[in-house]
C-alpha positions as CSV (number, residue, x, y, z in Angstrom):
1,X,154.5,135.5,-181.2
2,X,156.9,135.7,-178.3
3,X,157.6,132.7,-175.7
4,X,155.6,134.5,-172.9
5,X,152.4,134.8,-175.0
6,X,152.5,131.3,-176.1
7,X,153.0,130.1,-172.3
8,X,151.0,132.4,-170.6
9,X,148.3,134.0,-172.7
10,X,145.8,135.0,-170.0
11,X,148.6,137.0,-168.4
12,X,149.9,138.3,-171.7
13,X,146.4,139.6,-172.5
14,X,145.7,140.9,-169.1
15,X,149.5,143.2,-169.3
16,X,148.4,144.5,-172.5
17,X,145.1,145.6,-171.3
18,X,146.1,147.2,-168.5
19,X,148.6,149.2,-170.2
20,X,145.7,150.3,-172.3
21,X,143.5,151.9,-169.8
22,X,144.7,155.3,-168.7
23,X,144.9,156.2,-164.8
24,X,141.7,159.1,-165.5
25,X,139.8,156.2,-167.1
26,X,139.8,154.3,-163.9
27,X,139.0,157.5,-161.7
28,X,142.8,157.4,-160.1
29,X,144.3,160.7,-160.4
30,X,147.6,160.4,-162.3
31,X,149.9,163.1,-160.6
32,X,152.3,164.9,-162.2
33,X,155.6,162.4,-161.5
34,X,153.5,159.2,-162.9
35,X,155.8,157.5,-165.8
36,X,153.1,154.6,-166.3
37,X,150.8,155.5,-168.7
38,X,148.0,152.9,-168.2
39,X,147.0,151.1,-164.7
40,X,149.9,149.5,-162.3
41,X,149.2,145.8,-161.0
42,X,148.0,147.4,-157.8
43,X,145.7,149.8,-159.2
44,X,143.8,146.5,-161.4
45,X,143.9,144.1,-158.3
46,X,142.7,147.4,-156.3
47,X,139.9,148.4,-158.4
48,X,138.9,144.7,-159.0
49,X,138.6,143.8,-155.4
50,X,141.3,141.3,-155.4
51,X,145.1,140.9,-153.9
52,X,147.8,142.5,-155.2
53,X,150.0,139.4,-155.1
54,X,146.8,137.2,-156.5
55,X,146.4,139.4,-159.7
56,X,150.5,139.3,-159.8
57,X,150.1,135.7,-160.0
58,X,147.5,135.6,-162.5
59,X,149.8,138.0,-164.6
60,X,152.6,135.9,-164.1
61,X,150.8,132.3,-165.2
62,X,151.5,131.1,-161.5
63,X,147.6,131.0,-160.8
64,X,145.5,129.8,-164.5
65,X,142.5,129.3,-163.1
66,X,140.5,132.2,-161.8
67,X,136.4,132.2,-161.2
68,X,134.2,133.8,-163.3
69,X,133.8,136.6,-160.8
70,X,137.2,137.2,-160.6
71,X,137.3,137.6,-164.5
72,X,133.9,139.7,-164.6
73,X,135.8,142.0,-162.4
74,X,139.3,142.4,-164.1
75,X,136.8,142.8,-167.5
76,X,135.1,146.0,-165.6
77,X,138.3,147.5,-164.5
78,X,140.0,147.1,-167.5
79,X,136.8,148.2,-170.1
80,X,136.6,145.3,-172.1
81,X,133.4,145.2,-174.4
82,X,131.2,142.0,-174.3
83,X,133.5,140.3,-177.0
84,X,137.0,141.1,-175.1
85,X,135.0,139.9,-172.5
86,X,134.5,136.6,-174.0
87,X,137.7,136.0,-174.9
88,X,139.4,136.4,-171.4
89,X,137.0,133.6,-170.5
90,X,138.2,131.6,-173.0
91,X,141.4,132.5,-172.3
92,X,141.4,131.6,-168.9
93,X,139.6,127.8,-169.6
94,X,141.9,125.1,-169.2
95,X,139.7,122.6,-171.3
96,X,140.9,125.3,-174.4
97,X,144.2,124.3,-173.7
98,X,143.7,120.1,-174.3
99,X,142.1,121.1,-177.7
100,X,142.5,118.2,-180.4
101,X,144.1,118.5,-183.5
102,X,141.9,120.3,-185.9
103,X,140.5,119.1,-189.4
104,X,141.8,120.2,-192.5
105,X,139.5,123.3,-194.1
106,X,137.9,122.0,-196.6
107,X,135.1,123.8,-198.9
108,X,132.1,121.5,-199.4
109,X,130.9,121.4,-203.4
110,X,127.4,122.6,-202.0
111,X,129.3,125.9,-201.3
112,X,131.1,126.1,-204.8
113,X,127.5,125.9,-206.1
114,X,126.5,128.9,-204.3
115,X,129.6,131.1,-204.7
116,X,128.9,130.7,-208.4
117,X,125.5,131.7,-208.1
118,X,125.6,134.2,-206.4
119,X,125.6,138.0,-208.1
120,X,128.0,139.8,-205.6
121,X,131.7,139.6,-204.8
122,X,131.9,136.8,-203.0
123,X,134.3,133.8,-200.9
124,X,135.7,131.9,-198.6
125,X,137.8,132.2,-195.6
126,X,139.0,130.2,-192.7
127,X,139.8,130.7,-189.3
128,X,142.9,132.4,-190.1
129,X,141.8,134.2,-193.0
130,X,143.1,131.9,-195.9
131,X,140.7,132.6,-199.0
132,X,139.2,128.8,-199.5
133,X,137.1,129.1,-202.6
134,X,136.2,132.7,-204.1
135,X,133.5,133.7,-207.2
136,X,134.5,135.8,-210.4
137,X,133.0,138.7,-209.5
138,X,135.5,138.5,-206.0
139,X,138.1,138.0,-208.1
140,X,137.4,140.8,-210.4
141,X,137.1,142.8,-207.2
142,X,140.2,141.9,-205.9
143,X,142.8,139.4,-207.5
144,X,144.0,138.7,-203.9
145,X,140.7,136.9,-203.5
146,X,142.1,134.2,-205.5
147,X,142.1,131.0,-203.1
148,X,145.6,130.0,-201.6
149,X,145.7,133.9,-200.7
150,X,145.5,135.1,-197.0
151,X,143.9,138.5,-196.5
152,X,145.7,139.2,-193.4
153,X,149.1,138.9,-195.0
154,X,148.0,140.8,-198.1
155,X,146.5,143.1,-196.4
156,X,149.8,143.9,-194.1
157,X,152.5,143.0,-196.5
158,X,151.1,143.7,-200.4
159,X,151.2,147.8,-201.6
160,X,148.4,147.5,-203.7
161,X,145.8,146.5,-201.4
162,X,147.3,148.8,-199.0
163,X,146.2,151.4,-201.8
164,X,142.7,149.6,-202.1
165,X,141.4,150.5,-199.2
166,X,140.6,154.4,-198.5
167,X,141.6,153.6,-194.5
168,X,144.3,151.7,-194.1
169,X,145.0,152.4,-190.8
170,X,141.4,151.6,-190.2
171,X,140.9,148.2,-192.1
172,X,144.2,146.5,-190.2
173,X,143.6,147.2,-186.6
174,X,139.5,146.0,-188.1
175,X,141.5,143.0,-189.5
176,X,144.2,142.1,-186.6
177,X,141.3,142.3,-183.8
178,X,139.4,140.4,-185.9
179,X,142.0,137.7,-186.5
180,X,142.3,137.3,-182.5
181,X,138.8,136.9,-182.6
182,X,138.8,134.3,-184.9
183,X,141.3,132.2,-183.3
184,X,140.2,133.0,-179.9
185,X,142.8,131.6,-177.2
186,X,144.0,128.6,-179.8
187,X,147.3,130.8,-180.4
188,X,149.9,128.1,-180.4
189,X,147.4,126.4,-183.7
190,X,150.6,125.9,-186.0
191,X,149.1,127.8,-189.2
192,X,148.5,130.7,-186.2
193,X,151.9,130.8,-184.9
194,X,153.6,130.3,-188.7
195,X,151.1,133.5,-190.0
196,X,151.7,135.9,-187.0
197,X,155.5,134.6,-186.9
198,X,155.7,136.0,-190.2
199,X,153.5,139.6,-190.1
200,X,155.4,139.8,-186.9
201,X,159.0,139.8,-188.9
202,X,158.1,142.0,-192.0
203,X,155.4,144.3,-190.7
204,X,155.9,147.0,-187.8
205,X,152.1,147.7,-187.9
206,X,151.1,144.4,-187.4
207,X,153.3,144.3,-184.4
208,X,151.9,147.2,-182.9
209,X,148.1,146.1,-183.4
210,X,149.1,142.3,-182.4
211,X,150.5,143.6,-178.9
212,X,147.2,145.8,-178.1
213,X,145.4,141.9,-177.9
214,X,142.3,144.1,-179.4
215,X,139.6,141.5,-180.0
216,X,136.9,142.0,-182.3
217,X,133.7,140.3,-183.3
218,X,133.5,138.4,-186.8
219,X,130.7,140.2,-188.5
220,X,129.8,142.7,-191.2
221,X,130.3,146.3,-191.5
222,X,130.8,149.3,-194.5
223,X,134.1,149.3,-196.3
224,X,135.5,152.0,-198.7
225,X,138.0,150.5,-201.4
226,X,139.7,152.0,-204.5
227,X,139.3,150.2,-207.5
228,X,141.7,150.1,-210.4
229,X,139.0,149.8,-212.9
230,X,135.8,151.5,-211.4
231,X,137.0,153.8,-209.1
232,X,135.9,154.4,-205.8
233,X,133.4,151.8,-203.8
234,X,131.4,152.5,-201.1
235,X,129.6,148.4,-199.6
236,X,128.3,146.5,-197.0
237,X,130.4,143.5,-196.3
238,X,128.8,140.7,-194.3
239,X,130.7,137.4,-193.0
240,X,128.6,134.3,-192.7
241,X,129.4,131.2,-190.7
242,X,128.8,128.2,-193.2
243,X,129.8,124.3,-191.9
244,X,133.0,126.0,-189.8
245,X,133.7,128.2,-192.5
246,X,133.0,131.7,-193.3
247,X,131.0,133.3,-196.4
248,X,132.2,136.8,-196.9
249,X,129.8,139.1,-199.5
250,X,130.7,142.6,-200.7
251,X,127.4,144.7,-201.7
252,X,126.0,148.0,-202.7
253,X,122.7,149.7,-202.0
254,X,120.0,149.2,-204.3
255,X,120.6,152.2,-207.3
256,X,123.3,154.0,-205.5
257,X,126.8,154.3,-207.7
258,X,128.5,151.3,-206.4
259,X,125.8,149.7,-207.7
260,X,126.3,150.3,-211.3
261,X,130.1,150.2,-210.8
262,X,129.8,146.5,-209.1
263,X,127.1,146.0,-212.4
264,X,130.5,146.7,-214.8
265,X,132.5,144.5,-213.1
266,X,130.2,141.4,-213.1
267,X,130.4,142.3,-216.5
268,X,134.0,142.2,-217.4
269,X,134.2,139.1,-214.5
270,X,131.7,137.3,-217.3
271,X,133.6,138.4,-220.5
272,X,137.3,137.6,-218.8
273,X,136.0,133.9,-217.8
274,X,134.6,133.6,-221.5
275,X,137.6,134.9,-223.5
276,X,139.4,131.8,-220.9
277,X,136.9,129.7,-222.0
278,X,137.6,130.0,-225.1
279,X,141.1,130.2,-225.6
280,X,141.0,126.4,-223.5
281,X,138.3,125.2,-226.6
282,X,140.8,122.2,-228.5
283,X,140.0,122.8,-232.2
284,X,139.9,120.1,-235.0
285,X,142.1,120.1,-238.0
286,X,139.6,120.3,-239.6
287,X,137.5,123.2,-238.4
288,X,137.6,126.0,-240.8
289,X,138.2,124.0,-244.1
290,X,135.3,124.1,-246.7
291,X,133.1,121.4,-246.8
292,X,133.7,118.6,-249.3
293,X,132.0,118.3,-252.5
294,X,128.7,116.4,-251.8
295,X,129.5,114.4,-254.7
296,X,133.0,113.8,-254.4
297,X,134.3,110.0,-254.6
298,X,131.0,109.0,-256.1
């Protein structure tokens, strides 16, 4: 994360847009000498109905506290979708700036209970995509389901789940707008800045996606992923908000393939955790000697 976007986010956000939206786009014909490929300054504060030197400012961080109009108006010009929308509001409130230290993620036992309950892949995340708490059945899916793992970083950084899912290119820019969406404007958030200060150092893809400031909404969707085992799986994934926290479910339709293929992992998931089960089982010194005579001693 560079020193300008952790001073001046709204104005970091609003560059990046900009640059985004092509001169056609806006209905301003582009000429054939034009060498900026998205909007200029003027062109934003033009079509917005504002100064040039105001939006400048606003760009700059020397003005942090535009109206709601103003911000409906730079959201129209620029094409951002309801949840972009959102997020240059929040962006732009200075009470998100005096935010108070947050609380340690924590997984209530309640939630334990119901990870191992439930029949589908399964887990927990937090804000910035840390797995929490995960089932068998996730972790048969995936072993970087297994808590303490982030599925940002493994996502970006680890080859094999880079060769899990069928569209790479397509799950990270799904996964790095929905990061920004998860942490909203609360960028300087020191596990934020130590997770993207990393991705930003060891992956060129992340960098590209993280300067775009694409925002996406936390919710579920289709997924295609490769498995090792059972080959190719087509689910619905659905993220849940639990106590601050977020449940995260892969599933197949009823009596398709996937189906089936999830039914054989469950399986293996069950037989893996007994074989551990059992190797952990402390035996006597005596188990597997024949029983004494019944009249011995007497």
């Amino acid at each position: 994360m560079n020193h300008d976007e952790e001073t001046n986010r709204l104005g970091a956000y609003l560059r990046a847009r900009r640059g985004l939206v092509t001169p056609e786009q806006a209905g301003i014909p582009a000429g054939p000498n034009r060498r900026v490929a998205g909007l200029r300054r003027e062109e934003v504060a033009m079509l917005a109905g504002i100064s040039a030197d105001y939006y400048l400012r606003l760009e700059r961080g020397r003005d942090r506290n535009p109206s709601a109009q103003v911000l409906a108006a730079l959201a129209r010009v620029l094409h951002l979708d309801d949840v972009e929308h959102q997020y240059l509001l929040e962006l732009a409130e200075p009470s998100r700036r005096a935010r108070s230290r947050k609380r340690a993620e924590r997984v209530p036992a309640r939630l334990h209970h119901l990870l191992a309950a439930l029949e589908v892949p399964a887990f927990i995340e937090g804000r910035a995509f840390d797995v929490l708490a995960s089932n068998p059945l996730a972790l048969a899916f995936s072993p970087r389901l297994r808590p303490g793992e982030n599925r940002l970083r493994s996502l970006m950084l680890d080859p094999e789940e880079r060769e899990f899912h069928a569209d790479w290119d397509a799950a990270t820019a799904e996964f790095v707008g929905s990061f920004r969406g998860s942490i909203g404007g609360d960028t300087d958030d020191a596990r934020t800045v130590e997770l993207v200060g990393e991705l930003s150092l060891a992956s060129a893809r992340f960098r590209t996606l993280w300067a775009r400031h694409d925002v996406r909404r936390l919710e579920g969707g289709t997924t295609v992923v490769n498995h090792p085992v059972v080959g190719r799986l087509h689910l619905h994934r659905d993220k849940l908000p639990v106590d601050g926290l977020t449940l995260v479910l892969y599933y197949a339709d009823v009596g398709s393939d996937s189906a089936e293929k999830l039914r054989v992992l469950a399986s293996l998931a069950t037989t893996t955790a007994n074989d551990e089960a059992d190797s952990r089982v402390i035996h006597s010194p005596l188990d597997g000697l024949p029983p004494a005579d019944e009249g011995a001693g007497q």
